[in-house]
C-alpha positions in Angstrom: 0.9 10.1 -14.0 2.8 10.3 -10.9 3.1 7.3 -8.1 2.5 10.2 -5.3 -1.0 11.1 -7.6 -1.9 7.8 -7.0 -1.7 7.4 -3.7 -3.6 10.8 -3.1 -6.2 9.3 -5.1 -6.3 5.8 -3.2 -6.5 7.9 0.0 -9.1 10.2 -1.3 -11.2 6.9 -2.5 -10.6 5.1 0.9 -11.4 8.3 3.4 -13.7 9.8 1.3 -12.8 13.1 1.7 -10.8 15.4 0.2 -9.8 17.4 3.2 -8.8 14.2 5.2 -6.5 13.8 2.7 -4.8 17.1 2.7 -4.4 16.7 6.5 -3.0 13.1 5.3 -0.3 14.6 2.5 0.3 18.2 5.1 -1.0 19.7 1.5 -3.9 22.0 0.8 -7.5 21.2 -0.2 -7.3 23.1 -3.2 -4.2 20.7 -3.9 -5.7 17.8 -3.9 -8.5 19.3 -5.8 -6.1 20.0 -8.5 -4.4 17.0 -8.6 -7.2 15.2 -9.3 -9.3 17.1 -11.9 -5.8 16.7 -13.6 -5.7 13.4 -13.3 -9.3 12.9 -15.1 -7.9 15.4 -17.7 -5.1 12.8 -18.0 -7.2 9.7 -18.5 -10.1 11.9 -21.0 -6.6 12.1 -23.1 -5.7 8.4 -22.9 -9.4 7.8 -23.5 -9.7 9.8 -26.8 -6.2 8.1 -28.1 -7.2 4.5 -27.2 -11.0 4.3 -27.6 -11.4 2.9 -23.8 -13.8 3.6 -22.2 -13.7 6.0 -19.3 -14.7 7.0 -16.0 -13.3 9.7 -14.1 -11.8 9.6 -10.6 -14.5 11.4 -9.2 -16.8 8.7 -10.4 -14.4 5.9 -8.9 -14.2 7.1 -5.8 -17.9 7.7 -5.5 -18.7 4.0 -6.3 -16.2 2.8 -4.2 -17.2 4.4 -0.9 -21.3 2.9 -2.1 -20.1 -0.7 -1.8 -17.0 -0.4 1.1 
């Protein structure tokens, strides 16, 4: 997982909005988009190999705007 990923997903979870964020990174919607249904692709393969349990981005992100 790269650093940049991350900080498109902290930006994502603390705007809220996907397009805000491509404005954010000059980068596309659909890039963000991609970036992170990749990233919970990423983590449902560290899941299956560790036995965590998981919860995808989308999911953090959504719980995270409920209590800001």
């Amino acid at each position: 997982m790269k650093i940049e990923n991350l900080k498109i997903f902290l930006t994502v979870a603390q705007t809220g909005n996907m397009h805000k964020t491509a404005e954010i990174f000059f980068t596309s919607y659909q890039n963000i988009s991609f970036i992170i249904k990749n990233m919970e692709k990423e983590l449902r393969k560290w899941r299956l190999l560790n036995g965590m349990l998981y919860a995808t981005p989308l999911i953090i992100i959504l719980s995270f705007r409920k209590y800001k």
